[in-house]
N, C-alpha and C positions, 0 to 999 in steps of 0.2 A: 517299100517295095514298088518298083518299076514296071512297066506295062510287061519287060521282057522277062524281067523274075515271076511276074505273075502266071505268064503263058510256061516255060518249064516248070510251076512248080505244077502245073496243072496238068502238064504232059505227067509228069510222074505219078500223079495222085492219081490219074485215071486210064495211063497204060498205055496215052496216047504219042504222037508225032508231034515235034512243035508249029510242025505246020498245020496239022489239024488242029490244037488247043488256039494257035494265033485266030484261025478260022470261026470257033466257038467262039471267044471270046468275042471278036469283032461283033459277027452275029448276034450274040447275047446283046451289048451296049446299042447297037443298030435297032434292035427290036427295043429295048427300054427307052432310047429316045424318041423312036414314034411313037410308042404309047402315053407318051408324055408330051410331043408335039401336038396328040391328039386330047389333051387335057384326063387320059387315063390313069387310074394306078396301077401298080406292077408290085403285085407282093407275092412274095416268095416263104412260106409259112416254116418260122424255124430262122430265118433269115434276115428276112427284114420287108420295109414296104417303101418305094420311090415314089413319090406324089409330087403335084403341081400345088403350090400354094400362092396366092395373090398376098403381093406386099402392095399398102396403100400410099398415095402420093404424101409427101410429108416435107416441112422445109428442113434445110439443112444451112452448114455454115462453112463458107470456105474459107480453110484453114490458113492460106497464103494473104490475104485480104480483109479475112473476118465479116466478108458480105454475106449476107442472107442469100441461098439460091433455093429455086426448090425442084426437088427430085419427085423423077414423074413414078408413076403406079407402073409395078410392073409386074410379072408370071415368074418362079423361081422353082429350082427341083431341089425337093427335099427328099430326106431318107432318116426314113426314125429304124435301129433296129430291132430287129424280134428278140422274143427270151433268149431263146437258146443262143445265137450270138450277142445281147446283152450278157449274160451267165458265162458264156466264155470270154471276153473281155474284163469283167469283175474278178 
């Protein structure tokens, strides 16, 4: 599903305009990534929860050359889901 399947399915499911659902949406991702710019979480109970989690500096191997390089430490957004959409996926 595509960003623009996702905004009609969502006009329909909630009665709305696609220009309002585009607007939700945007909004919604807008507000999850400042909260996540700002090292927050964002859980949504039933649904799931967005987190920042720190991956540590580690070497690596390039795959063209076979050299050792090493990859720096960096911030990553994670998302583990809740039951109830675990439970509807299973």
């Amino acid at each position: 599903m595509n960003k623009q399947e996702l905004v009609s399915a969502m006009a329909e499911k909630a009665g709305l305009t696609k220009a309002d659902s585009e607007k939700a949406l945007n909004a919604f991702t807008a507000a999850v990534a400042d909260a996540l710019g700002k090292g927050e979480n964002v859980q949504l109970v039933g649904f799931g929860t967005f987190s920042v989690s720190a991956r540590a500096a580690r070497t690596g191997k390039n795959p063209r050359t076979g050299a050792k390089i090493t990859i720096a430490a960096k911030k990553v957004a994670k998302f583990k889901a809740g039951k109830a959409l675990a439970d509807k996926v299973c």
